[in-house]
Backbone as a chain_set.jsonl record, in Angstrom:
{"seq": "XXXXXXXXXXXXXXXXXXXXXXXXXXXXXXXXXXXXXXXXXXXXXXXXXXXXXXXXXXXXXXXXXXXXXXXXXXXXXXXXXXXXXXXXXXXXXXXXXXXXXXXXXXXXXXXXXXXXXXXXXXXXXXXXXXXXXXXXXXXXXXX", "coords": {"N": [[186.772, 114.206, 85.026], [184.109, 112.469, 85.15], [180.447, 112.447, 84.735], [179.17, 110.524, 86.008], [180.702, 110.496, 87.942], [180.726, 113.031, 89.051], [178.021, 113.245, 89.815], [178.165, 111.668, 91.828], [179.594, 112.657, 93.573], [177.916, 114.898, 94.198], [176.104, 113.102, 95.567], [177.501, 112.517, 97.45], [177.663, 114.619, 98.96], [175.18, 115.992, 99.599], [174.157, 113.705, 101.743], [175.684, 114.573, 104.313], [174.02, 116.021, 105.144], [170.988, 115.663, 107.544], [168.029, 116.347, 107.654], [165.784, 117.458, 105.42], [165.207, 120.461, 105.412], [167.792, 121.237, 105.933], [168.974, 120.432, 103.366], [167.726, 121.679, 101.97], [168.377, 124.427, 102.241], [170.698, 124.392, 101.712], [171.057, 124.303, 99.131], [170.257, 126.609, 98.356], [172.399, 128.206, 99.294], [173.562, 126.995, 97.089], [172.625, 128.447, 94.888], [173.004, 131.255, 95.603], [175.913, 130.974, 94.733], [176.174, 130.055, 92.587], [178.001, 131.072, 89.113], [178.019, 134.484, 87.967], [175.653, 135.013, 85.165], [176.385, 135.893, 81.94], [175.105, 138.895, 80.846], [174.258, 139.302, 78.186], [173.006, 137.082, 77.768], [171.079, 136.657, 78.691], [168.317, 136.323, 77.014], [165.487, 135.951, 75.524], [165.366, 133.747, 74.017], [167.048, 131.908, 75.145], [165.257, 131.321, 77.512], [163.853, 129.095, 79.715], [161.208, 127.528, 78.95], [158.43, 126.797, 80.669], [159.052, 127.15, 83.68], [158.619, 128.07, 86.821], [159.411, 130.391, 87.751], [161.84, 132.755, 86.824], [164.495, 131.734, 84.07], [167.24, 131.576, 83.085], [169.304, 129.727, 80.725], [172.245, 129.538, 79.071], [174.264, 127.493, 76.378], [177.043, 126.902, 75.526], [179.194, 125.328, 72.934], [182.32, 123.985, 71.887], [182.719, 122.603, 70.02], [183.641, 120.003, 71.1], [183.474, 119.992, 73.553], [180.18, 121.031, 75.747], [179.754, 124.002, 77.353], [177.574, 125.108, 79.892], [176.133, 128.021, 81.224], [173.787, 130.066, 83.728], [170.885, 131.804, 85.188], [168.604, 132.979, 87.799], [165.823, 134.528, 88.338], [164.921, 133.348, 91.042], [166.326, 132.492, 94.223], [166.305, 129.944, 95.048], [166.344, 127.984, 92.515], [168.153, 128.874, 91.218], [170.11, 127.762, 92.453], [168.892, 125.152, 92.035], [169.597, 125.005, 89.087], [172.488, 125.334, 89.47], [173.182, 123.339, 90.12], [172.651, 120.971, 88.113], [174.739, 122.141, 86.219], [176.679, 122.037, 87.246], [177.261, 118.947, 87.157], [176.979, 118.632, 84.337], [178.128, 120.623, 82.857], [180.932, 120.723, 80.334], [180.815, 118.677, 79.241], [180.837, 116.091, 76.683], [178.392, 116.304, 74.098], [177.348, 113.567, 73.361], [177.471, 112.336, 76.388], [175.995, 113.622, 77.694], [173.332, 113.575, 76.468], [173.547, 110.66, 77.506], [173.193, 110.477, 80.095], [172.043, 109.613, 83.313], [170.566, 110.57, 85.592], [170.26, 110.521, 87.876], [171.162, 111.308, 90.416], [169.628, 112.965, 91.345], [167.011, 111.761, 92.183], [168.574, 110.471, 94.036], [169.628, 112.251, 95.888], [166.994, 113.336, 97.427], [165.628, 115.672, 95.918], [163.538, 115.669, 94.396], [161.635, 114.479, 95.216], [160.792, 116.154, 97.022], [160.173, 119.161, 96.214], [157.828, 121.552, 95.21], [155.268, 121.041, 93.165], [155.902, 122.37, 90.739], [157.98, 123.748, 90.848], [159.082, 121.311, 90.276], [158.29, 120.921, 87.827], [159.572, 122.572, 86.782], [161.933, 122.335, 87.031], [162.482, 120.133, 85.536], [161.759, 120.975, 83.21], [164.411, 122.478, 82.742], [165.811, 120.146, 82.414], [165.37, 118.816, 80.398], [165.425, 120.911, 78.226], [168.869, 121.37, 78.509], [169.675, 119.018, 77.681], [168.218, 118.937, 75.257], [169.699, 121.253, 73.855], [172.283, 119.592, 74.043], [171.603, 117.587, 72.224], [171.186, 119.087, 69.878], [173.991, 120.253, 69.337], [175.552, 118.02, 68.973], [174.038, 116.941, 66.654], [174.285, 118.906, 65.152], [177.28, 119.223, 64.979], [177.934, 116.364, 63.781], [176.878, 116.945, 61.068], [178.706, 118.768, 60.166], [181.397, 116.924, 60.172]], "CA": [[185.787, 113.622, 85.92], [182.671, 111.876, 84.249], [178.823, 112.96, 84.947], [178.813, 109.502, 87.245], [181.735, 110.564, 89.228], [180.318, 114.391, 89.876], [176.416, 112.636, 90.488], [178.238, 111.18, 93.33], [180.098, 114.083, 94.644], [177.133, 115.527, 95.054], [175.158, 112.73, 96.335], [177.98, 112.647, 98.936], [177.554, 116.757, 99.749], [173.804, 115.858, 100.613], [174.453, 113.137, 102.556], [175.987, 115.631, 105.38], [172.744, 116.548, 105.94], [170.09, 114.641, 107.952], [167.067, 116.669, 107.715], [165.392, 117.943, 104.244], [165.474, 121.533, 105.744], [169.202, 121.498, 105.951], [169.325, 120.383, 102.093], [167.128, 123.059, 101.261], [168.898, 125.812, 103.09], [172.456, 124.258, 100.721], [170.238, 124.195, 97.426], [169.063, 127.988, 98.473], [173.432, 129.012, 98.974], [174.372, 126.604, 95.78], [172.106, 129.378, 94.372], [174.296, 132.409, 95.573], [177.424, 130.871, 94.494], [175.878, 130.0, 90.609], [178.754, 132.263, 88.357], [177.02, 135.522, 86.879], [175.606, 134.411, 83.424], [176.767, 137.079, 80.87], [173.847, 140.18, 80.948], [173.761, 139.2, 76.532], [172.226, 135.594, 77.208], [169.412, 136.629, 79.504], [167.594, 136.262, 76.514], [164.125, 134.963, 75.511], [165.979, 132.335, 73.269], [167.688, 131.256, 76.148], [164.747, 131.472, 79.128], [163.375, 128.158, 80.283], [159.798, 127.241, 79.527], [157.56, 125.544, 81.965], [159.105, 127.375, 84.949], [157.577, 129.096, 87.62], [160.454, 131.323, 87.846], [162.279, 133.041, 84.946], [165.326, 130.757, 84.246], [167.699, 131.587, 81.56], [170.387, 128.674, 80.288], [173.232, 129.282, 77.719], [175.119, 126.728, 75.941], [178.194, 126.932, 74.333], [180.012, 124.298, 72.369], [183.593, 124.437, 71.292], [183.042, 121.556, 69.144], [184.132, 118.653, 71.654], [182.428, 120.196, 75.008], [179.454, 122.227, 76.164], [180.069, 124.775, 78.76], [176.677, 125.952, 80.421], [175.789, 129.025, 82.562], [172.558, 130.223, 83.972], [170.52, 132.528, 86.348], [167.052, 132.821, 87.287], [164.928, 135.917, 89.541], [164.966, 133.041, 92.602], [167.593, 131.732, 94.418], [165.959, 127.974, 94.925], [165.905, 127.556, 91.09], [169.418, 129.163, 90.831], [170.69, 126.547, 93.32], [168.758, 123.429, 90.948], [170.218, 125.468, 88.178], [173.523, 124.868, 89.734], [173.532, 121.333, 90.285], [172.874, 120.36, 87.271], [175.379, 122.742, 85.716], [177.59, 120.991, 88.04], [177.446, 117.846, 86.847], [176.553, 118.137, 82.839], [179.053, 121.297, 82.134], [182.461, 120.056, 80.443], [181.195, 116.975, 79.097], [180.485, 115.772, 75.405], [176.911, 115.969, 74.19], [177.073, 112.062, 73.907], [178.123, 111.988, 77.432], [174.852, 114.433, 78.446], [172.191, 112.475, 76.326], [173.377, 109.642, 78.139], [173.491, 111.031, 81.973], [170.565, 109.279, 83.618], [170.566, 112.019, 86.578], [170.02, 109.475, 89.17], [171.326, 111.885, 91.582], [168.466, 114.013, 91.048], [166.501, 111.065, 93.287], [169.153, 110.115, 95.581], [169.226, 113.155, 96.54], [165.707, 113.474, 97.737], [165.521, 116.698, 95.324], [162.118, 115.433, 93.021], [160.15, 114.282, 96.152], [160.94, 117.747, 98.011], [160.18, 119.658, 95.271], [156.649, 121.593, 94.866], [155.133, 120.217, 91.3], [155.831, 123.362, 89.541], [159.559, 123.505, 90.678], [159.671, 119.844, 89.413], [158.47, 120.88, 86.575], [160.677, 123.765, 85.788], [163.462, 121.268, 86.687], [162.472, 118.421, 84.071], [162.129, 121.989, 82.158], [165.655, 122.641, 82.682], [166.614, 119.185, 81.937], [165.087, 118.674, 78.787], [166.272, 122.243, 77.579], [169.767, 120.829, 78.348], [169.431, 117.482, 76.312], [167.755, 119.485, 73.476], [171.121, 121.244, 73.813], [173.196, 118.508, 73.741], [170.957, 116.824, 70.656], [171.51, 119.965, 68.631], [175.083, 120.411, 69.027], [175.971, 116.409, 68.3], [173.36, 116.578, 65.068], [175.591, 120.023, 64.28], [178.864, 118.143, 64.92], [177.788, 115.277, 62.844], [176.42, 117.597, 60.264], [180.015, 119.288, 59.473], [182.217, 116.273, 59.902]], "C": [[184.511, 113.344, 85.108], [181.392, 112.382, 84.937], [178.683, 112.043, 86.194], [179.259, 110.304, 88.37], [180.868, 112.396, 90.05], [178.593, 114.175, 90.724], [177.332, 112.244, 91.974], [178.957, 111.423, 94.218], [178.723, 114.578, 95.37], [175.874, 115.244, 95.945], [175.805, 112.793, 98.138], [178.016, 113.813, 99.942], [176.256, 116.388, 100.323], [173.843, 114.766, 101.772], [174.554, 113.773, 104.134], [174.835, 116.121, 106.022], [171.622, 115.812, 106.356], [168.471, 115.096, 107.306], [167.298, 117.619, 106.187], [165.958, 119.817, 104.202], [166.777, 122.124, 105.107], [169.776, 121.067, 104.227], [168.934, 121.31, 101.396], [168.163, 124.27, 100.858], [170.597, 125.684, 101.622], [171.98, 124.312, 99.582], [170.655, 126.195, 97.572], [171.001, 128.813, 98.373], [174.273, 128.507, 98.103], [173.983, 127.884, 95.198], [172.889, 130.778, 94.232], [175.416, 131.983, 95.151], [177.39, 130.788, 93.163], [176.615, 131.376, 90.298], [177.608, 132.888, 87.458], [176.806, 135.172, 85.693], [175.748, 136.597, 82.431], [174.999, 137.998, 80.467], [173.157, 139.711, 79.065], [173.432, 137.796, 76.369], [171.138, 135.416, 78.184], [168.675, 137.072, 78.206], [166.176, 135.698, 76.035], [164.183, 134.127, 74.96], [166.911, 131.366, 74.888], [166.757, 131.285, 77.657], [163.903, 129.924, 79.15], [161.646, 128.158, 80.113], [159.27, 126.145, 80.241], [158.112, 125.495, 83.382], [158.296, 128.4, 85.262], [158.455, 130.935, 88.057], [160.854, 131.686, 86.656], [163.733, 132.675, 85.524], [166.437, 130.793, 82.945], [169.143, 130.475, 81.354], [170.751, 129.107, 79.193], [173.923, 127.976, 77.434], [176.128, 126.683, 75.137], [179.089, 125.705, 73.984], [181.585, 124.543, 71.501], [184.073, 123.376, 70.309], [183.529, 119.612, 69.667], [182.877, 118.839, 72.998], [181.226, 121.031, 75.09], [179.74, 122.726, 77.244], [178.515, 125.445, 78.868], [176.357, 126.926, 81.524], [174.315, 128.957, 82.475], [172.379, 131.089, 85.015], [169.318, 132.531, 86.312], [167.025, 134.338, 88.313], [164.602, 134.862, 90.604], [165.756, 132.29, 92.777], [167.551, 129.794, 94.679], [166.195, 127.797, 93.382], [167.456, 127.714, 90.607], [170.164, 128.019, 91.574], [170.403, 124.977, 92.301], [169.981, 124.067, 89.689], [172.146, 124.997, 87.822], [173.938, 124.125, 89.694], [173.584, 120.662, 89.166], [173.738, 121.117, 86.256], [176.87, 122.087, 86.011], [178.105, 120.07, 87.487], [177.65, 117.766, 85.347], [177.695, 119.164, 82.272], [180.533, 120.748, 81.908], [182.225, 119.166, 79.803], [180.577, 117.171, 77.48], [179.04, 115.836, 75.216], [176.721, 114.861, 74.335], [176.757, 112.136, 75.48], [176.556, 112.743, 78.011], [173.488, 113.716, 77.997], [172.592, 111.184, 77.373], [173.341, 109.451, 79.529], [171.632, 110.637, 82.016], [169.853, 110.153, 84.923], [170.048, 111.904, 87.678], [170.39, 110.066, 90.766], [169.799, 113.036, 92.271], [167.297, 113.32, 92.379], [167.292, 110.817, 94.499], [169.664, 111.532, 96.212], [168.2, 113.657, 97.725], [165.352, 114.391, 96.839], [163.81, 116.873, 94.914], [161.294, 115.358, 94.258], [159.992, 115.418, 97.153], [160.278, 119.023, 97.53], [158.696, 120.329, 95.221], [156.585, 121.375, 93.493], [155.702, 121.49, 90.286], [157.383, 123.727, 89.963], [160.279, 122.085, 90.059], [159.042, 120.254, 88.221], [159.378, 121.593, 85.572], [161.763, 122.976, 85.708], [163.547, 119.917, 85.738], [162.596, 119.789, 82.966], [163.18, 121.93, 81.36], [166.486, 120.769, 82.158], [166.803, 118.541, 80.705], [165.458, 119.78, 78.297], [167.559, 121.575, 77.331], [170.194, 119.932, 77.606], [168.719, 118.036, 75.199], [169.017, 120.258, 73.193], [172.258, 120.754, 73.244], [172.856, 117.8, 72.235], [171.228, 117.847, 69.248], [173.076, 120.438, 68.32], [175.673, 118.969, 68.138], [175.501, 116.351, 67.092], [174.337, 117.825, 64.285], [177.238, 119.799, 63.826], [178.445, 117.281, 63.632], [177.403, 115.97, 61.505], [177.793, 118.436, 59.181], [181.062, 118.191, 59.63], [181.811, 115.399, 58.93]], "O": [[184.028, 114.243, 84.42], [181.677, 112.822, 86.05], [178.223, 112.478, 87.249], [178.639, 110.696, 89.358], [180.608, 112.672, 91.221], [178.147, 114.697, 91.745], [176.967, 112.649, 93.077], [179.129, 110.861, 95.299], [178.463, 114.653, 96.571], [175.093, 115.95, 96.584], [175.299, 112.95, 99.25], [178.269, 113.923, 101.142], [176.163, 116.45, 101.549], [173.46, 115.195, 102.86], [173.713, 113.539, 105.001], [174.718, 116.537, 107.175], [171.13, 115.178, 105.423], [167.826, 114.32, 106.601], [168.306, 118.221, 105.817], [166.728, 120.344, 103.398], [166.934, 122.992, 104.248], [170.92, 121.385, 103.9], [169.501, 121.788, 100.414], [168.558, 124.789, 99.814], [171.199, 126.542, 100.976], [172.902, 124.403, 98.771], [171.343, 126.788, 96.741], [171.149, 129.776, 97.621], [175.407, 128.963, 97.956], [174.945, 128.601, 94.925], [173.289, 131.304, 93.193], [176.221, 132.913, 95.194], [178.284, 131.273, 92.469], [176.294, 132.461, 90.783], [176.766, 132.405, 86.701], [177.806, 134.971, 85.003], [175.344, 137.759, 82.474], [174.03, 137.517, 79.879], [171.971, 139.774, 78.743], [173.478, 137.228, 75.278], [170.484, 134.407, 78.445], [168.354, 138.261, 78.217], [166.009, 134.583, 76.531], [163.229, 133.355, 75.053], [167.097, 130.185, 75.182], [167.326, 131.277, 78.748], [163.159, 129.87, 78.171], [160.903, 128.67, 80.95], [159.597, 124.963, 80.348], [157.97, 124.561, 84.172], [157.62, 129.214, 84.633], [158.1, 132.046, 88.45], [160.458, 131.201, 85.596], [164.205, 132.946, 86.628], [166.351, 130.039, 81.975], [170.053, 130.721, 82.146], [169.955, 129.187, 78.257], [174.167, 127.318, 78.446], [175.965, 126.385, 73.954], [179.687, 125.152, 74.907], [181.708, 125.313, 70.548], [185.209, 123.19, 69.871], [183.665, 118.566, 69.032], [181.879, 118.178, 73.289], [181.305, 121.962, 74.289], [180.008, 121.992, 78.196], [178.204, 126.265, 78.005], [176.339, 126.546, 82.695], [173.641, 128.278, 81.701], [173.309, 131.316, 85.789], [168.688, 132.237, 85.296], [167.959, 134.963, 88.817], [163.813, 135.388, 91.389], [166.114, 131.445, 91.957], [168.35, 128.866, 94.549], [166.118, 126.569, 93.406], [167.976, 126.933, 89.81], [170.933, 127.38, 90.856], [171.196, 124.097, 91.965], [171.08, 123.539, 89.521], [172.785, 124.629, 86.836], [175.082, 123.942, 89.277], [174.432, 119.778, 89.037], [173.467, 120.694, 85.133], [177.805, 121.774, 85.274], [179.306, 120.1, 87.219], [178.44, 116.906, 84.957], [178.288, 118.759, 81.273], [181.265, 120.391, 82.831], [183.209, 118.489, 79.506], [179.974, 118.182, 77.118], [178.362, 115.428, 76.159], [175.994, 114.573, 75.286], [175.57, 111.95, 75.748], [176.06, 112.113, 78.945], [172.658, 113.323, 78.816], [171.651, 110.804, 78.071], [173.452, 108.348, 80.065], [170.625, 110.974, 81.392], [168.633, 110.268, 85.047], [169.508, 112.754, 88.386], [170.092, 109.585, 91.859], [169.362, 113.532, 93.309], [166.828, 114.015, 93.28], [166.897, 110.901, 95.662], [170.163, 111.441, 97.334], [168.561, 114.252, 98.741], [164.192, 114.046, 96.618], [163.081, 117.853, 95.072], [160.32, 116.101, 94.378], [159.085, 115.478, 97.983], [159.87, 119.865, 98.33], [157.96, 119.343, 95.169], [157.538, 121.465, 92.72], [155.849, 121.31, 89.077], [158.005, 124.068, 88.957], [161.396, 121.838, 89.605], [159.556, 119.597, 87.316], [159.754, 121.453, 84.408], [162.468, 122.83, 84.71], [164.397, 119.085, 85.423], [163.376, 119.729, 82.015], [163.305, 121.631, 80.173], [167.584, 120.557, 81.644], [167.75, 117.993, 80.141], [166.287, 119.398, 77.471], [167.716, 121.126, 76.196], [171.149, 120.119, 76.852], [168.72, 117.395, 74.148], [169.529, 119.902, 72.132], [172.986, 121.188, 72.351], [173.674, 117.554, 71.349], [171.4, 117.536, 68.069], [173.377, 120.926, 67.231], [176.094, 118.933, 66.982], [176.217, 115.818, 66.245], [174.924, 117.732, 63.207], [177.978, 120.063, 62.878], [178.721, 117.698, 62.507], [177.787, 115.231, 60.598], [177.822, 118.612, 57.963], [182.029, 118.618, 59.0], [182.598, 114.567, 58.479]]}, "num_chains": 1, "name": "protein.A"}
């Protein structure tokens, strides 16, 4: 499944819901469902700056894919956390530099958002794409 195709799974999951509230409330139990991130990558190499929350992202590369986990100390952040874990885990770094994350608006997500949860989430998105940029320059570096 490509980054497009899961953006528009999950534009079709919000959809279901009329009112902002009711997107919230599914952000807030994506959050409880985010898989436990391993206790040895809640580290300070791995915590998110420029959130308001503490936000930790791993990345692992097996040389073709990245697989990312994550957790934060609040469950709204663990829920963004989710979504875009959602969509970007599995796929090639190419494939993640080039995700324009267009769901992110059709959503409503960014305009819902207080500024300092949008910022932790451009945080989290640029973390991810610095990610992706350092595995591909590491790839390219040994082939």
């Amino acid at each position: 499944m490509t980054i497009a195709d899961k953006e528009a799974m999950l534009v079709d999951e919000f959809s279901n819901f009329d009112e902002w509230m009711d997107k919230y409330n599914y952000i807030i139990e994506l959050g409880k469902t985010l898989p436990v991130i391993d206790e040895k990558y809640k580290t300070e190499n791995n915590l998110i700056k420029g959130c308001q929350s503490r936000v930790w992202l791993n990345a692992d590369f097996d040389g073709k894919i990245i697989t990312f986990s994550g957790d934060s100390d609040a469950v709204i952040t663990k829920g963004i956390a989710n979504l875009l874990i959602r969509v970007l885990s599995g796929h090639t770094p190419d494939e993640i530099l080039a995700a324009d994350m267009s769901f992110i608006d059709n959503i409503g997500l960014k305009e819902h958002l207080s500024p300092t949860r949008s910022n932790g989430l451009l945080s989290m998105i640029k973390q991810i794409k610095l990610y992706a940029l350092a595995f591909k320059t590491k790839a390219s570096l040994t082939n």
